[in-house]
C-alpha positions in Angstrom: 10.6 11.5 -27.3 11.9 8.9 -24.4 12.7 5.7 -25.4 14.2 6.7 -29.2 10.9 6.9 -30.4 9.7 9.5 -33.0 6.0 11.6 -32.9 5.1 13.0 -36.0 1.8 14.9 -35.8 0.3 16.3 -39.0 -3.1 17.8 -39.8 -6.2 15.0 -40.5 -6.9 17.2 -43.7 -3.1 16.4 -44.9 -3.2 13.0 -43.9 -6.5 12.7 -46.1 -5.3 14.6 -49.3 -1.7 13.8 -48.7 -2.1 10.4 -51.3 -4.0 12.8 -53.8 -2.3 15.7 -54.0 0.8 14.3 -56.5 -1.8 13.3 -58.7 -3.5 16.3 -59.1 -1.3 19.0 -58.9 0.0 17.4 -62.4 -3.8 17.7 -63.6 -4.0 21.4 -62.8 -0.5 22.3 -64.5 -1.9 20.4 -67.7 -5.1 22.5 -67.6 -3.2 25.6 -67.3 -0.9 25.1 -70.1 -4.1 23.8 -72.5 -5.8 27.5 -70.9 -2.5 29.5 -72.3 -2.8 27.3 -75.7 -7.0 28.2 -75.9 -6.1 32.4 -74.7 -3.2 32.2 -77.5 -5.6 30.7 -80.1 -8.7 33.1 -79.2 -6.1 36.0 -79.3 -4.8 35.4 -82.7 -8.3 35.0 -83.9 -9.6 38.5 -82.3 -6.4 40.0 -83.5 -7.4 38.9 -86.9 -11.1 39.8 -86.6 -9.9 43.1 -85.3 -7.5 44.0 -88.2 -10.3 43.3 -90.7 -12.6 45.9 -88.8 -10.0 48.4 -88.8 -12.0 50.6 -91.6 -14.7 50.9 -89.0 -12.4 51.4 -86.2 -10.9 53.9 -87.9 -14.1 55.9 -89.0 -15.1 55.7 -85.3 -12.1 57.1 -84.2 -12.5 60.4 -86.6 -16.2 60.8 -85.4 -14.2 61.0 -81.6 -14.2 58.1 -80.1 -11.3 57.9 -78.3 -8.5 55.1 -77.4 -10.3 54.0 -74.4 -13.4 53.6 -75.6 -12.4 51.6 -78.4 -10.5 49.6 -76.1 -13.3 49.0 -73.9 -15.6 48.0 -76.6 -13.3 45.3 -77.5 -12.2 44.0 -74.2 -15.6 43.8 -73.7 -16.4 41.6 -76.5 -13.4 39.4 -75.6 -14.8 38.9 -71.7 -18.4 37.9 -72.7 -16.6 35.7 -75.0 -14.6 33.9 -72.3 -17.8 34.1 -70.2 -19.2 32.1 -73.0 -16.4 29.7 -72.7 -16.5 29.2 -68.9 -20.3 28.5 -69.3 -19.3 25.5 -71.7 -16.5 24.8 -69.3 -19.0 24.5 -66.1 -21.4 22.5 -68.2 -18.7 20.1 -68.6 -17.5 20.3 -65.4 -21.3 19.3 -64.2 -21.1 16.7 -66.2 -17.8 14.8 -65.6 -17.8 15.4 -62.0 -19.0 12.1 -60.8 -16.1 10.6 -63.3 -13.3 13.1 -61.6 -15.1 11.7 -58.2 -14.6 7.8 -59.0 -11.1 8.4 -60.3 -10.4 10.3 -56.8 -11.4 7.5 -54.4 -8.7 5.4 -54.8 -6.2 8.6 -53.2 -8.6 10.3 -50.8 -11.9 9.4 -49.3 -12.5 12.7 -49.6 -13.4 12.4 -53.1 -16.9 12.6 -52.9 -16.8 16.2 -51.7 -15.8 16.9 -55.1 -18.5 19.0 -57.0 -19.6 22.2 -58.5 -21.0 24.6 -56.1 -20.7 28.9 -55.2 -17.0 28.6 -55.0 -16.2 26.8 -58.2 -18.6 28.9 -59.9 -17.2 32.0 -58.6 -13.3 30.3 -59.7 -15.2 29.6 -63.2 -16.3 33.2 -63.7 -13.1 34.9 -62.5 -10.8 32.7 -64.2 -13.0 33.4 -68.3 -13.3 37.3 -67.3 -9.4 37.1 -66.6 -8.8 35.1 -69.8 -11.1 36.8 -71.5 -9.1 40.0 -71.2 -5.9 38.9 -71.7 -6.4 37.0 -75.3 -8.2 40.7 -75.8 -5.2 42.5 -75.2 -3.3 42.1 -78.7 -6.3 43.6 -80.4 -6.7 46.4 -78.2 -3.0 47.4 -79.2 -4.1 48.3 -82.4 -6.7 50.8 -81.2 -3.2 52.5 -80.5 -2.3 53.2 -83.7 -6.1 54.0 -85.2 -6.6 56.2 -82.5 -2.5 57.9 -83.5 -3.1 57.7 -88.0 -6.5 57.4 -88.2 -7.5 56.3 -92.1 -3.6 55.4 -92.0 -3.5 52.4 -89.1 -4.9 50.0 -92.1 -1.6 50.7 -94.0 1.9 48.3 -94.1 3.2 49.3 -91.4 0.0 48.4 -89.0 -0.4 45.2 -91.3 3.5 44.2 -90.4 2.8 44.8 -86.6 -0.4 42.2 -87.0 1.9 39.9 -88.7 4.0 40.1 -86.2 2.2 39.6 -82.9 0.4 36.7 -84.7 3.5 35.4 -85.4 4.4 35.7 -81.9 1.1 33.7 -80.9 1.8 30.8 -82.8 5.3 30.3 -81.4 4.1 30.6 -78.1 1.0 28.2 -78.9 3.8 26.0 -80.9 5.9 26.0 -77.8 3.2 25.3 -75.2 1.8 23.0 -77.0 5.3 20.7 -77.2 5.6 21.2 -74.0 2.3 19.5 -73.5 2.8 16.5 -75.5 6.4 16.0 -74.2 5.0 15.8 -70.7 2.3 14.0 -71.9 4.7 11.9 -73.5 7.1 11.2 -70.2 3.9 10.1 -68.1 2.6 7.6 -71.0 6.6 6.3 -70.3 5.7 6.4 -66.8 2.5 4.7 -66.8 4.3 1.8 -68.9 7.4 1.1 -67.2 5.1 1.0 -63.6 2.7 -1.4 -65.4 5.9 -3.2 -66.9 7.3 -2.9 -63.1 6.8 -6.5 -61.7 5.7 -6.5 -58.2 6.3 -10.3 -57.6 2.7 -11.4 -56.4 -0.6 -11.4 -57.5 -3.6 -9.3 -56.1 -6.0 -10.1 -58.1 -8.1 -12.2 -56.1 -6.7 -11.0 -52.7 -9.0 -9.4 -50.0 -7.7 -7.6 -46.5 -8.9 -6.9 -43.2 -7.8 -5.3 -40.6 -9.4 -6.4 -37.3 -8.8 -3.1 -34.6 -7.4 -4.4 -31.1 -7.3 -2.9 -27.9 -11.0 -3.7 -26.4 -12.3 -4.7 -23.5 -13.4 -8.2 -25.4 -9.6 -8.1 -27.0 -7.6 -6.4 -24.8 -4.1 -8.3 -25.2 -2.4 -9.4 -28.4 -2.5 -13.2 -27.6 -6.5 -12.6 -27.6 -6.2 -10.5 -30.8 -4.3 -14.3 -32.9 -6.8 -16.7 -31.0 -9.8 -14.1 -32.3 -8.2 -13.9 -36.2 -7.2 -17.7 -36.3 -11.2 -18.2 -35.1 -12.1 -16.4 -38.1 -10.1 -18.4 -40.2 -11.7 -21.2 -39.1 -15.0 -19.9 -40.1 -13.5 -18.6 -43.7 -12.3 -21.7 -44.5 -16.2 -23.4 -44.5 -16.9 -20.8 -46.8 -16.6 -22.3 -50.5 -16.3 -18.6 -51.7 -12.7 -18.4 -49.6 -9.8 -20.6 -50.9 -7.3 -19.6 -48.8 -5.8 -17.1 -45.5 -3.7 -16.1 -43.5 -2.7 -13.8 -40.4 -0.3 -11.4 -41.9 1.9 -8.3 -40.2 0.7 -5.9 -42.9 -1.6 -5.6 -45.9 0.9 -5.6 -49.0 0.3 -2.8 -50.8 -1.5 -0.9 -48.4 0.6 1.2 -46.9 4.9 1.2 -46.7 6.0 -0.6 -44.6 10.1 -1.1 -43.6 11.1 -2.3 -40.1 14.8 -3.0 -40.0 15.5 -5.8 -36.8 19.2 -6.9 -36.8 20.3 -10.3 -37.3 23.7 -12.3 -36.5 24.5 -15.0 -39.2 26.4 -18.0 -39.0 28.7 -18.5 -41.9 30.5 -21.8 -43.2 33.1 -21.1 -41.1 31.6 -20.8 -37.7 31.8 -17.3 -37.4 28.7 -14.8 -37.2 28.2 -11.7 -39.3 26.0 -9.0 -38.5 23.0 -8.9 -40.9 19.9 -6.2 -41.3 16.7 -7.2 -42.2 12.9 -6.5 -42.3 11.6 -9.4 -40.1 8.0 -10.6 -40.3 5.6 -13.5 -38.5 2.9 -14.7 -40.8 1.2 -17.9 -41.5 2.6 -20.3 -44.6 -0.8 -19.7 -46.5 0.8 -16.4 -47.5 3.2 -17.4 -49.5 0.1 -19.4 -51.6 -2.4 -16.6 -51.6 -0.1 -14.1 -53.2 1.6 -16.6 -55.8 5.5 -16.5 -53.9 7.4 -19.8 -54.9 10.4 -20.9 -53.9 13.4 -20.6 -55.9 15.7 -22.1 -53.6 15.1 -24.6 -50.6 11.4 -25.0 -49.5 8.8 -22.4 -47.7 6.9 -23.1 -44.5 4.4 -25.6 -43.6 2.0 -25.8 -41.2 4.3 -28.7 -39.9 6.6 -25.5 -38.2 4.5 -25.7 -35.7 5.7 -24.3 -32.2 7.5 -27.3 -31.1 9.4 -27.7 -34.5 12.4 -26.7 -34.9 12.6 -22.9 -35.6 13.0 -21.9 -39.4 13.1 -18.7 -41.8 12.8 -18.0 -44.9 14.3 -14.9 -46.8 14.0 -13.3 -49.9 16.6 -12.7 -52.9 17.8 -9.6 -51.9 19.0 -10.6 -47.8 20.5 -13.9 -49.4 22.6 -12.3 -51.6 23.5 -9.6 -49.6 24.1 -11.6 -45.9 24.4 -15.6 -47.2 25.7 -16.1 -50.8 28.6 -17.4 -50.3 29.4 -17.4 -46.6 26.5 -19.6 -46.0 23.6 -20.6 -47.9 21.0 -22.3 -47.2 20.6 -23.7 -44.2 22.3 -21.0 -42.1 21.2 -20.6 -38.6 20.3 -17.6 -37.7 19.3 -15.3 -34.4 17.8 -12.0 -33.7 20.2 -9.5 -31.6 20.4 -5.7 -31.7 21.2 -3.1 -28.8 17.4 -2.9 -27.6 16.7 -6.5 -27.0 18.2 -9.9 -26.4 19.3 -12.7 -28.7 16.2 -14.7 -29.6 16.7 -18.6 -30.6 18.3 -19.7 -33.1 16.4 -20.3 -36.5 17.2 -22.0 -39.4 16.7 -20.7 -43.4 15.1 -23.4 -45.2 14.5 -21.2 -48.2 14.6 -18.4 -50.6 11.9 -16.8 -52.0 12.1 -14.0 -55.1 11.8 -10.4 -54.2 8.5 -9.0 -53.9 7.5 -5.3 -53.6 4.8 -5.3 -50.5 5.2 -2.1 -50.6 4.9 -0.6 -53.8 6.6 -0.6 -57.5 8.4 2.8 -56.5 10.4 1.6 -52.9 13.0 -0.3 -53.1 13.4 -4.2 -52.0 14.5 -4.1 -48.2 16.2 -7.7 -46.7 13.6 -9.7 -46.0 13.2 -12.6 -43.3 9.8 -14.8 -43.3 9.1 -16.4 -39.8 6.3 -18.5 -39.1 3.6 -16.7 -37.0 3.3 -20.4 -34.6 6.7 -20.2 -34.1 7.1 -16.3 -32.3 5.1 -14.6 -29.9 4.7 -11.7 -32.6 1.0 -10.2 -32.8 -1.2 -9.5 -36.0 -4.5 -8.2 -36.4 -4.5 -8.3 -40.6 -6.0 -11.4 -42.1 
């Protein structure tokens, strides 16, 4: 659109499920594979119960029944015994739905939508008549061969066949079932290394609001600070609130990259172009999250808006833009092709990286302004 702006319109329902649907698409692949592992287990069990009856099967067969109605006989006994199973499976279902509901909320607030009603029920019963025939297909193979030699299908070379397919069943219930505890193996990994995975602050004890602007009562941003640094006032009488601060963003909450171009001043008078992530927040944040310094000093509420102008920036722009050109103490100034230079600031510190936006995006440049000090607007506390 005008401007260099980009619209991206999606539908609400994606935007809902969008955060839930990695996690459980992997759920319903891991159900599947245990489903082939329980049809290959009940299939080697009916081929075995089947082979044992093949005296009767075969004395039926020379009264005249024929192939099909031997075969319906015991595709019937294999669907009411996957009915049987998909009763069990509902039951549980009943039962552990509230737990699947809990574990849902923290992707979708759709979660609580989750229950067993027509449609699942219907899904239940399709899905064990469907299983139920397939683990009933080895069996009915053998109706083949009663029906073709009679008396004879009970002989070696029926009994090799059986061998065989069960064979056959336990690879595949061998193979499936590696596959299951290798994937389950590469998410336990998974789930390690991202607990492992340093973030760089501490949550814990955090709480976030997001105060919604735009109102008659609030119409203008400068309103929108004056009405969160009001409510800060009132926090801070409140014993059970230790600390805040007005912040861009909620960490965590959502990504968040903005890239603002810089110009650094290096040793040697010249400026370099630098990229970074620039945000206005109050120096409490830095205390509320656990952030210390490891080089220089952070803000203060001393960097007021008469005070000289500083910054603070994390490991990651230092190294890239400062180590060894400048250091600390480098002034810098914001200029890019869609705005002017602002005023020069001043880095005062370093700060170690910290992944505001999640253990699997990477550490952007950072720069730390204090909120006094720009004309920026916030509306999360």
């Amino acid at each position: 659109i005008p401007g260099g702006h980009e619209l991206r319109m999606a539908p609400l329902r994606e935007e809902l499920v969008a955060a839930a649907r990695p996690v459980m698409w992997p759920l319903i692949g891991v159900s599947l594979l245990l489903l082939v592992i329980a049809c290959a287990t009940a299939a080697g069990f009916a081929l075995t119960r089947a082979s044992r009856r093949m005296e009767s099967l075969s004395i039926r067969a020379a009264m005249g029944a024929g192939q099909g109605r031997l075969a319906r006989q015991l595709l019937t006994e294999s669907a009411l015994l996957g009915l049987v199973g998909g009763f069990v499976g509902v039951g549980i279902a009943v039962v552990g739905s509230d737990l699947l509901a809990t574990f849902a909320e923290r992707f979708t607030s759709r979660a609580q939508e989750i229950r067993v009603d027509g449609v699942v029920l219907a899904f239940a019963a399709l899905t064990s008549v469907f299983s139920g025939i397939a683990f009933g297909v080895a069996p009915v193979t053998l109706t083949t061969r009663v029906t073709r030699g009679l008396g004879r299908a009970g002989t070696g070379t029926s009994g090799r066949w059986t061998r065989r397919v069960q064979h056959a069943l336990v690879g595949m219930q061998v193979a499936v079932a590696v596959a299951v505890v290798t994937g389950a193996g590469l998410l336990l990994r998974s789930f390690w290394e991202a607990d492992s995975l340093a973030i760089g602050i501490d949550t814990g004890h955090v709480i976030s609001a997001r105060f919604a602007g735009g109102s008659d009562r609030y119409p203008t941003g400068l309103e929108m600070n004056e009405l969160l640094e009001r409510v800060r006032g009132d926090l801070a009488e409140d014993s059970r609130f230790l600390s805040t601060a007005r912040v861009p963003f909620a960490p965590l909450a959502e990504p968040h990259v903005h890239r603002d171009g810089y110009w650094v001043q290096g040793n040697d008078g010249e400026w370099r172009a630098a990229v970074g992530d620039a945000r206005g927040l109050d120096p409490e944040y830095f205390q509320i999250l656990g952030i210390e310094p490891v080089a220089g000093r952070l803000p203060t509420a001393e960097d007021g808006p008469q005070a000289p102008r500083v910054a603070v920036v994390n490991r990651t722009f230092f190294d890239r833009y400062l180590d060894g050109v400048a250091g600390i103490g480098a002034l810098m100034r914001g200029c890019d092709p869609e705005r002017p230079c602002g005023p020069e600031v001043r880095v005062v510190g370093v700060v170690e990286d910290v992944r505001v936006n999640g253990a699997e995006f990477a550490v952007e440049p950072e720069i730390f302004l204090p909120l006094e000090q720009t004309n920026w607007v916030t509306n999360v506390l």
